[in-house]
N, C-alpha and C positions, 0 to 999 in steps of 0.2 A: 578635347584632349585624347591622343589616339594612346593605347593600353599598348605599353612596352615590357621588357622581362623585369624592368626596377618598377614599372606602377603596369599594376593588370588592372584589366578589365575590373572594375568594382559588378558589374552584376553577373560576371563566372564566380566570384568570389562567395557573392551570397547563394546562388544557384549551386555550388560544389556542399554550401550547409546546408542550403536545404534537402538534397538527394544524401546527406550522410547523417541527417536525424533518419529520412525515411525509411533509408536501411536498417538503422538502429532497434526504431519502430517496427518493420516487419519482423528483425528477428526477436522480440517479445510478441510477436502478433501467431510467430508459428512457435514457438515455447510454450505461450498459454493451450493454445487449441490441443495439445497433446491429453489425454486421458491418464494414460504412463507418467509423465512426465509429474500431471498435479499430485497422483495417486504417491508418487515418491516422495514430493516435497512435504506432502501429510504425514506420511512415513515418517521422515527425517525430524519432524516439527514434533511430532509424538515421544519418539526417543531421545530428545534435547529434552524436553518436558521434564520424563519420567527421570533422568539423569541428574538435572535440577533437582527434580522433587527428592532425590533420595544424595544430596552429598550436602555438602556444608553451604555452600552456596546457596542453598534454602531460605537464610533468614534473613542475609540481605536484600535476596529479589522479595522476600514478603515486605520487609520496612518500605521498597520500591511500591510494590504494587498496592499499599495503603498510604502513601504517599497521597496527601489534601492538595487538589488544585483551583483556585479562587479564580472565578470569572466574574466581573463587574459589568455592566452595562447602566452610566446614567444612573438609578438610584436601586436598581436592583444587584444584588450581588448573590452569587452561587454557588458554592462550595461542595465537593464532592471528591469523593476520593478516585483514583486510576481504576481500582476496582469494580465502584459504582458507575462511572464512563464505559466502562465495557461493558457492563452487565446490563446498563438502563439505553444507551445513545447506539453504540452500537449491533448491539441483540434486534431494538427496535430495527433498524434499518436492514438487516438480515432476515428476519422476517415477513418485513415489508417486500422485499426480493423475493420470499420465495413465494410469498403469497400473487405476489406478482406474476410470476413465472405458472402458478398452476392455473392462474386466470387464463395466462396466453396458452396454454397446452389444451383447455375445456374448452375453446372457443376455435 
């Protein structure tokens, strides 16, 4: 079947998504690599914080953020709050990075 203006080419089709994720991808690939750029978003992420922490909207993100979430697997079951997931799953794995990171820098 030869690709006319009513049926294209099926593999331009997929070849136009794949170079329009790629592009997508690079531009997070040069956003991340900036130092500026993270150093702002820390910024921005600090002053939403402190903005929460000090207006009324406080005691709904805390019922949030102690919010129980139940994971089951087969006969084990886990229970934990949002707070305890960030503080116990996520810390862990942040750590593990950076412990990682200063292996690769001594070596």
């Amino acid at each position: 079947m030869e690709p006319t203006a009513k049926n294209p080419d099926p593999h331009h089709i997929f070849i136009d998504e794949v170079q329009g994720h790629q592009r997508r991808w690079l531009k997070v690939i040069q956003f991340t690599n900036s130092s500026t750029k993270a150093a702002a978003i820390m910024l921005a992420a600090a002053i939403v914080a402190l903005i929460i922490a000090n207006s009324p909207a406080f005691e709904p993100f805390e019922e949030f953020w102690h919010t129980h979430v139940v994971v089951g697997v087969g006969g084990f079951i886990g229970e934990m709050s949002l707070a305890h997931i960030i503080n116990d799953i996520f810390m862990a794995v942040f750590f593990l990075l950076v412990g990682l990171e200063i292996k690769y820098e001594m070596t």
